[in-house]
Every structure is written in C-alpha cells, then in structure tokens.
C-alpha positions in Angstrom: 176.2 2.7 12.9 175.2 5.8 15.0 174.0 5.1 18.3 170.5 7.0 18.5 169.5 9.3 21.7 166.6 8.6 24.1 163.9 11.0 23.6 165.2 12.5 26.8 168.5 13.0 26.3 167.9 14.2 22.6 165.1 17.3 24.1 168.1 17.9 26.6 171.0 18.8 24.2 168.2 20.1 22.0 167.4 22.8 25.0 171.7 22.7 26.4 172.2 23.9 22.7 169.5 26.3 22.3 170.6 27.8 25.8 173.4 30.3 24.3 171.0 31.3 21.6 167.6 32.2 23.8 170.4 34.3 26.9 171.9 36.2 23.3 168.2 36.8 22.8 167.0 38.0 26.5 170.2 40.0 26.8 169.1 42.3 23.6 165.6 42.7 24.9 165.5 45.8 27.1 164.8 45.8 30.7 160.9 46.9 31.4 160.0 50.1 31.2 162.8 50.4 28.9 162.9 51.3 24.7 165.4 50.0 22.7 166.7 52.8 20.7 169.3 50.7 18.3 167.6 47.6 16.4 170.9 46.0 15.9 170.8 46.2 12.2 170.3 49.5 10.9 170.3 53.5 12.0 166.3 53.1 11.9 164.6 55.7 14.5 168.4 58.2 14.3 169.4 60.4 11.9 172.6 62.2 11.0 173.8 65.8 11.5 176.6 68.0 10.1 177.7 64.4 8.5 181.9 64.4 7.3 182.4 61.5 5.2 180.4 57.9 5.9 179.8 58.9 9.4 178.1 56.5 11.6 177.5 52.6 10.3 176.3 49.6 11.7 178.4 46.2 11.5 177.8 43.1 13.5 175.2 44.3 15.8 177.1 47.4 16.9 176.5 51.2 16.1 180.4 52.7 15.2 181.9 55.8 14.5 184.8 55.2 11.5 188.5 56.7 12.1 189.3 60.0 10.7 185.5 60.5 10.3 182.6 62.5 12.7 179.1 64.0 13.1 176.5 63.8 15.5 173.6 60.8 15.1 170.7 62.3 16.6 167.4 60.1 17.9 164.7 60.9 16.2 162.4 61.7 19.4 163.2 64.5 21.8 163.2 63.3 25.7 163.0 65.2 28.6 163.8 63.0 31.9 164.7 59.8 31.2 166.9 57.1 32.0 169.3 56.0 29.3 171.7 52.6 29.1 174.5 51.6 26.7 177.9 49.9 26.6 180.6 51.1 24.4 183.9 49.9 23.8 186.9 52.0 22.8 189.9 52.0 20.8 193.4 53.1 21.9 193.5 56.8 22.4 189.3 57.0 21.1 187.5 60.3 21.5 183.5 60.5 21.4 180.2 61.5 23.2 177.0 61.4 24.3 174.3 64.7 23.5 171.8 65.2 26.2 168.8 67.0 25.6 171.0 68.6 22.6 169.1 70.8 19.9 169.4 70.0 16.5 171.9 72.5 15.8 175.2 73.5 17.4 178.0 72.4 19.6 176.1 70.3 22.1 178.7 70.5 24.6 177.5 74.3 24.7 173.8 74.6 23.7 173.2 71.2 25.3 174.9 69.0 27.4 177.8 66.5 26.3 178.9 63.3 28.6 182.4 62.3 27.7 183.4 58.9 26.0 187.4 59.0 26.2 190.0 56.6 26.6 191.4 57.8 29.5 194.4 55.8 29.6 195.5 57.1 26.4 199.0 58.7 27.5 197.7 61.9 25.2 195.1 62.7 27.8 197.1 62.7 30.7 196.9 66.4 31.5 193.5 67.1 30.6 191.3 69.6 32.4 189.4 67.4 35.3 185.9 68.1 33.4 187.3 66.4 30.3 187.7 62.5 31.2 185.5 60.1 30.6 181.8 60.3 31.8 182.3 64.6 32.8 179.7 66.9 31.6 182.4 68.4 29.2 182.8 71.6 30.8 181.0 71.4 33.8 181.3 68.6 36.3 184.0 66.5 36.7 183.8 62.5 37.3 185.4 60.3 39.7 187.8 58.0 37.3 189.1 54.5 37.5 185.7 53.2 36.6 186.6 52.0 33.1 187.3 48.3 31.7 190.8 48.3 29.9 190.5 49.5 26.1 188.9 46.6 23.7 186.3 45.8 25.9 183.1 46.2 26.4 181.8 48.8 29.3 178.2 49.5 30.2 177.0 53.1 31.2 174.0 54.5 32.8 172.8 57.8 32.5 169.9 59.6 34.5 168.7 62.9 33.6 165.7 63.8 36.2 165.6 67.7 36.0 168.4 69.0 36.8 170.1 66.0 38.9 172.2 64.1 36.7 173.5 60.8 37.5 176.2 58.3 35.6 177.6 55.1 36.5 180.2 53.2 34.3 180.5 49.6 35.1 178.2 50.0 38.3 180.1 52.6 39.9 178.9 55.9 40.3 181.5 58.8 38.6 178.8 61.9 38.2 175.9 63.0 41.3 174.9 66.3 39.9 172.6 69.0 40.5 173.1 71.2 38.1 171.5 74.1 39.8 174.6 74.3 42.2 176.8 75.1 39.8 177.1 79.3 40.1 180.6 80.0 38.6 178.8 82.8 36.0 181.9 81.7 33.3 180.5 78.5 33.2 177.0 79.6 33.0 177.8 81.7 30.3 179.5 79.4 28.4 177.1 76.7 28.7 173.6 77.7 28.6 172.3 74.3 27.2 173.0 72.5 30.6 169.7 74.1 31.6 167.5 73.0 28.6 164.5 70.7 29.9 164.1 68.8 26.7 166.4 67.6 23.6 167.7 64.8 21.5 170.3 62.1 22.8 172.9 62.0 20.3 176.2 60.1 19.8 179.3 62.8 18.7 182.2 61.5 16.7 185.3 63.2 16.6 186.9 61.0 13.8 188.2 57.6 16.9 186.8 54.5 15.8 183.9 54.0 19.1 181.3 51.2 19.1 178.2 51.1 21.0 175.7 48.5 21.4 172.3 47.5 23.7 171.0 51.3 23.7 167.3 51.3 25.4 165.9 54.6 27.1 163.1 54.8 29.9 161.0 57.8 30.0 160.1 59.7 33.1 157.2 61.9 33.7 158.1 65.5 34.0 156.5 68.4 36.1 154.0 70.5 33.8 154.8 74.1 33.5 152.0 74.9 36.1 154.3 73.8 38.6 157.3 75.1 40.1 160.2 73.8 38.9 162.6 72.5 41.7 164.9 75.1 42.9 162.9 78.1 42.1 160.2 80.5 44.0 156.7 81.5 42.8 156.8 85.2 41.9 153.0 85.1 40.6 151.0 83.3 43.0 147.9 83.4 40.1 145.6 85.3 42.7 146.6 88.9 43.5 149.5 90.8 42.7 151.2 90.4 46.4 155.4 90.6 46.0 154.7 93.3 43.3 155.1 96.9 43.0 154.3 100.2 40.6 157.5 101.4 38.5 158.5 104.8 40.3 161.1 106.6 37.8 163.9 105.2 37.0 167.0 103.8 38.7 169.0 107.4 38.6 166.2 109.1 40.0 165.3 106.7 42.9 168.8 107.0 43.6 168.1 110.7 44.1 165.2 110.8 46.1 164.7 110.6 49.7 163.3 108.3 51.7 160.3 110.0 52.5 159.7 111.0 48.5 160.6 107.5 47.2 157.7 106.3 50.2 155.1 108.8 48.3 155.6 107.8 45.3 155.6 104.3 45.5 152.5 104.6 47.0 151.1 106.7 44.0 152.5 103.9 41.7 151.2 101.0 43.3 148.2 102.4 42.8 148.5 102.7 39.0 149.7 99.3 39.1 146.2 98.3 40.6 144.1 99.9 38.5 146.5 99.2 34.6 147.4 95.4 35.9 144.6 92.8 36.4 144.6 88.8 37.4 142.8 86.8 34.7 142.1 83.1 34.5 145.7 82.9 36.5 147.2 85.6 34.1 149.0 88.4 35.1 147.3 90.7 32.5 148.1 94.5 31.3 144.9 96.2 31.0 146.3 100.1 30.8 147.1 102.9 28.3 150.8 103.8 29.2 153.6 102.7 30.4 153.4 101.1 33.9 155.4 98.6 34.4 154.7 96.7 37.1 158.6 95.6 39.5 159.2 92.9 41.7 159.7 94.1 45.3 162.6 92.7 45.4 166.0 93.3 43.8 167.8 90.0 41.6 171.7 90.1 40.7 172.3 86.4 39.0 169.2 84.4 38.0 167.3 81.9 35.9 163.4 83.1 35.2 160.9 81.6 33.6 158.0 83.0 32.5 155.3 82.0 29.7 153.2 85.3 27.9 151.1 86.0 25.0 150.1 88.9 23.3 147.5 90.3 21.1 147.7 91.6 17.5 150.4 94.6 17.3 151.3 94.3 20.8 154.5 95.3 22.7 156.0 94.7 25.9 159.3 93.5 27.3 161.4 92.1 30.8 163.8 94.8 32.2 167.1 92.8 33.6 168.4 94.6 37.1 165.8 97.2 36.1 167.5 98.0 33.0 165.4 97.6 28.9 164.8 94.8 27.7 164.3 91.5 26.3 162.0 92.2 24.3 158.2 90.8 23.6 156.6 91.7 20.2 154.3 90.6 17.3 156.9 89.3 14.0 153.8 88.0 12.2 150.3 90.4 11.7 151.6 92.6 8.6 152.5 95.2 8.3 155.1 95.0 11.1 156.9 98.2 12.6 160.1 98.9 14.1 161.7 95.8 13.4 159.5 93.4 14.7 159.5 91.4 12.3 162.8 89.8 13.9 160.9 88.3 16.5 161.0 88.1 20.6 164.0 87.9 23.4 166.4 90.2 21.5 168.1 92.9 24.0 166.2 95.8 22.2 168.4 98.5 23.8 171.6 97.2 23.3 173.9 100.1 20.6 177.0 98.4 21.2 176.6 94.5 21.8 174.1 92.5 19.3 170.4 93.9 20.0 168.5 91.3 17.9 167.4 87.2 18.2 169.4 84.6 16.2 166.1 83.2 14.9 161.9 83.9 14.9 160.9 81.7 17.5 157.8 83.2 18.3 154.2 81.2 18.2 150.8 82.3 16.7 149.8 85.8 18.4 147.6 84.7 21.1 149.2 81.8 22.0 151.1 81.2 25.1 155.1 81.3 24.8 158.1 80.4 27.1 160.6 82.8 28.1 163.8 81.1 30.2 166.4 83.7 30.4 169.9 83.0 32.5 171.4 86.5 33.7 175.5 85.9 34.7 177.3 88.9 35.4 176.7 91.3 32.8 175.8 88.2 30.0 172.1 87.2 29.1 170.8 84.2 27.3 167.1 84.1 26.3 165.6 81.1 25.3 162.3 81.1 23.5 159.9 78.2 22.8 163.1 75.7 24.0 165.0 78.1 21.1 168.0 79.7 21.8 167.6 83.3 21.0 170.3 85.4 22.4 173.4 83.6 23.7 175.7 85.0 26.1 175.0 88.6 25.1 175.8 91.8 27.4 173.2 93.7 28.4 173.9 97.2 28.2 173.3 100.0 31.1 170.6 101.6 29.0 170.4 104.8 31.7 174.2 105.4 31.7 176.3 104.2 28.5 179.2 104.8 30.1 179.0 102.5 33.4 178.8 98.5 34.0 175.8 97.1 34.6 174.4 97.6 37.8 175.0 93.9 39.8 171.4 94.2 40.9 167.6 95.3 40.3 164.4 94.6 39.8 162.6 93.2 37.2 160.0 94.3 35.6 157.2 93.9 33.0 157.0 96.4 30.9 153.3 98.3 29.6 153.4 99.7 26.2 149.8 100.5 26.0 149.1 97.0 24.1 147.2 94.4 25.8 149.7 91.6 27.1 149.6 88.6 29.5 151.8 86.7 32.0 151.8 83.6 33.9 153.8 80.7 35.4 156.5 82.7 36.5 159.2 81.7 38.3 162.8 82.3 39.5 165.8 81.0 41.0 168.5 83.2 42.7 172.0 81.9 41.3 174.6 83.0 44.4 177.4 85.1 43.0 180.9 83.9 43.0 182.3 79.8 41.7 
C-alpha cells in the first residue's frame, strides 16, 4: 500500500518538479525591451536568400545551418540601432556569420557589415588575417580572442550597433569597441562601403559548417532623424543663409591661372550671381536661376562622406561635382519622354568615358519628393548611395578637365545649376583624414 503525501508536502514536489520547467520557460522569454526574433519552432518572421540546397532548418529549439550547405536567412524587418543577443554553438572547424544592417542583395561582408562566427581553434584557421576570427567585422576591425567556450558548447554573444559605434561581447567579455568613423585606410573604405549603411536586415550566413543558434531577441534604439547632424560630421547648410558658400568662378585650370588679385574680382562677381540664382526656402537650399551657377563650398575636401537629401521638379537636372570635378549626377528617370539617358536614374558619375558612368539600379523617388544622397569619396573611388540603394560602388572618378592626369587629391564641391529648378537640404559632411 502506497503511503499518501500531506497536502504540504504533495504542493511542494508538485512546485520542486515544476521548478525546471517554469526557469526553461523564463530563460526563453526575452529580457524587457527585448523581441524575440526566433519562436523556437519554425523560421516564422526570416526568410531565405540565394538558398543552396535545404539551407537553414529548425530542430529541437535551435535555428542550424546543415554541412556542405549555405545562404543567408534574412529577418524580415529592417533595424537601424539596436541591440541584438544570441548564443551559438559550433562544430569542429565551423564557419558562419552574422549580417548587420545587410541589404537584401550582395556579399554582406561588403555592401553591409558581417560579424564573424568561426571556430577559432580549428588548426585550419591558425594563420588567418587578424580581421577574420571570431566576432571581427570581416574586413575591418579586428577582435580581442580567447573569449570563446570550447567547441560543442553553447556561447552567448552580444552585439550593439548605435550609429557607428559597434560593440560585441562573447561570453561577457568585450572583443569589438568600434567607431567606425575612425577607420580611414581609403582600401578598406573602398572595399567596404556597407559598414556605413544606417539601416539593414540582420542575417545569419552559412558557408556550408553545421552552426546552431538559439534565444535570438533584438532591442530597438531610437535613431537621430535626418534633420540632425549625424555624429562625426559638420553642418554645411545651416538652413538660414548661404554663409560657408561661394559663386563658381571658372574652372579649376583657369583659377589655377589667375592671379590673386583677378581670382579676388571675380569671386566677388560670382558670389553675387550666387545671391541672386540661389535662394533659402522652407530650410532648402533652392536653385532659382537660368544658367549654370553652381554654387562651391568655401572650402576645399580631399576624402569624405556627404550626405545630402534633394528633390527636383519635372525634367530637371543638376549634379554634385567631387574635388570640383562633374558629377554624380541628379536627374528625372520617370516624366516621359526622358532625354539623354535619364532614364537610368540618379548618382551615376555622368562624365566618366573610361570607368562605368552609369547607376547599378533606378533608385530614384517620385519627382518632387525628397531623396538621400550618401556618397564616400577614397582616393580616386566613389560610392553613391541612393535612397539606402547602392548606386555606384567603388567607381573612379575621372579628371573631367584633363583626361590625361589623376584626380586632383582635393576641391570643392559643388552644386551644380542647369537652368531647372532644384532643391537641397540636410547637408552634411565628415572629413575622412588621408592615410591608414
């Protein structure tokens, strides 16, 4: 005959027992603030890009990547700064990564950022590039190592993305403090234009190692609106007047031959042509003329990231000169009938004879809305993204004004007038100091 319980004792095995099952339960909730990104049964809320065979599955509450099999599982949602935790656990010798803020297309290690997921044990990686163990921003930053659990189990990993500061800790110890804006070797910036994108999927990247990860929950952070300043750069439009600017006085061969006296002259008579073609509306920088004015920065720029939103009307066309030299280019792909190629769409290096002149892709909005130009200028190499689209990647920009020589290392920029109404605003840059 069984002996029977007390009430007591029977509600306190009933609760001992239950213990494992409700700390299983408030482990897999996410921390607050936080959004769990992986249910623990299915892919729901990812999806799968440039897929090679099953690619990722789900088994026993885990996300994994098969052997001998890759492509990228993207989230759904785009995120700008955020906070993001996981743990993973690796195989022998397993190769994998994390996208941040990665397009939809691509190698994300290029036209976004990748984190590294590597066994760095493995014997295989022993004389890897520092930039390629585990937690690096492939290419770009290296990571303090040692912080990994031995192969089999399970890791956690934090990563912050708060502009451009980017911060990782595996297992609680910090291996990547990043700001992103100090990095000024113009190979790497040319290379890897996506590690300045503001906004982007996270994505998982097989490259065929069996990898498991688990717990995945994101926090969103509020970002600064375009009206601001982003951290790093200067105002070059204060949305007022038109101090810091300047009237376009020849070109850069005849300045060159002028003396100072002349050059004084006529600067003042184009500054005052600047006044009376280029007007500030509702915060705009707006190009009310009939010629071809541009309006220059007073100061010269050798490597830089700008940023600078515009519109146009109907049939318009305008254009950024680099260093002084022509020009990404700003015209209208979509009122028919279009002219002179326009129907390619903005940011293509219009000049260029030798080197590709057009965009990869129409990534213009609706004539007379406001679009985003963020162009990186390294060396002699130019990307141009539009609308958060890559446009023109790492492309040289030729000396339009002398074929024959290198571009020069410095100028101004300038807006260019092209008798068709055009508008400006939010513009900003940030000097990028030559050298690694």
């Amino acid at each position: 005959m069984k002996k029977l319980l007390s009430p007591f004792r029977r509600a306190w095995f009933l609760l001992a027992g239950a213990a494992p099952l409700l700390a299983l339960a408030a482990s897999a909730q996410p921390e607050g603030g936080f959004v769990s990104l992986f249910d623990g049964q299915t892919l729901a809320g990812w999806k799968m890009m440039n897929q090679n065979g099953a690619g990722y599955g789900v088994t026993n509450g885990v996300i994994y990547c098969p052997k001998g099999e890759h492509g990228q599982l993207l989230s759904e949602k785009e995120y700008s700064d955020f906070v993001l935790r996981f743990e993973f656990k690796l195989t022998p010798g397993a190769n994998n990564g994390i996208g941040l803020r990665t397009p939809p297309a691509g190698d994300p290690a290029y036209v976004g950022i990748e984190s590294q997921v590597l066994d760095d044990s493995a014997e295989q990686y022993a004389a890897l590039q520092p930039w390629q163990y585990h937690g690096s921003l492939y290419g770009i930053v290296a990571p303090k190592r040692g912080s990994q659990k031995p192969v089999g189990e399970w890791n956690e990993q934090e990563i912050s993305a708060i502009g451009r500061h980017v911060k990782i800790t595996v297992n609680g110890k910090t291996i990547i403090d990043a700001d992103l804006n100090g990095i000024t070797d113009p190979e790497i910036i040319q290379k890897h234009p996506g590690m300045f994108r503001t906004r982007g999927y996270i994505s998982l990247l097989g490259h065929n190692d069996y990898v498991e990860f688990r717990n995945i929950r994101i926090r969103e952070l509020v970002s600064k609106g375009k009206d601001e300043a982003p951290k790093g750069f200067e105002t070059l439009f204060n949305g007022r007047n038109l101090k810091g600017w300047k009237g376009l006085v020849g070109d850069p061969a005849k300045r060159a031959k002028m003396s100072a006296d002349n050059l004084k002259a006529e600067q003042i008579k184009a500054d005052i042509r600047m006044h009376e073609s280029w007007k500030v509306e509702q915060g705009a920088l707006a190009y009310r003329g009939d010629g071809f004015d541009n309006i220059c920065t007073k100061k010269d720029y050798g490597n830089f990231e700008l940023l600078v939103d515009w519109k146009i009307a109907p049939h318009s066309d305008s254009g950024l000169y680099l260093r002084g030299s022509p020009q990404v280019q700003i015209w209208d792909p979509h009122t028919k009938p279009t002219s002179q190629g326009s129907e390619a769409g903005s940011g293509g290096l219009y000049n260029n004879k030798t080197h590709p002149a057009g965009p990869l892709k129409v990534a213009d909005k609706a004539v007379g809305e406001w679009n985003r130009f963020r162009i990186l200028m390294a060396g002699d190499k130019v990307h141009v993204f539009l609308n958060d689209e890559l446009v023109v990647n790492n492309v040289t920009l030729e000396n339009y004004w002398d074929r024959k020589s290198p571009l020069f290392p410095a100028g101004q920029i300038e807006f260019q007038a092209h008798k068709t109404p055009v508008w400006f605003r939010n513009i900003y840059i940030r000097e990028i100091p030559a050298g690694k």
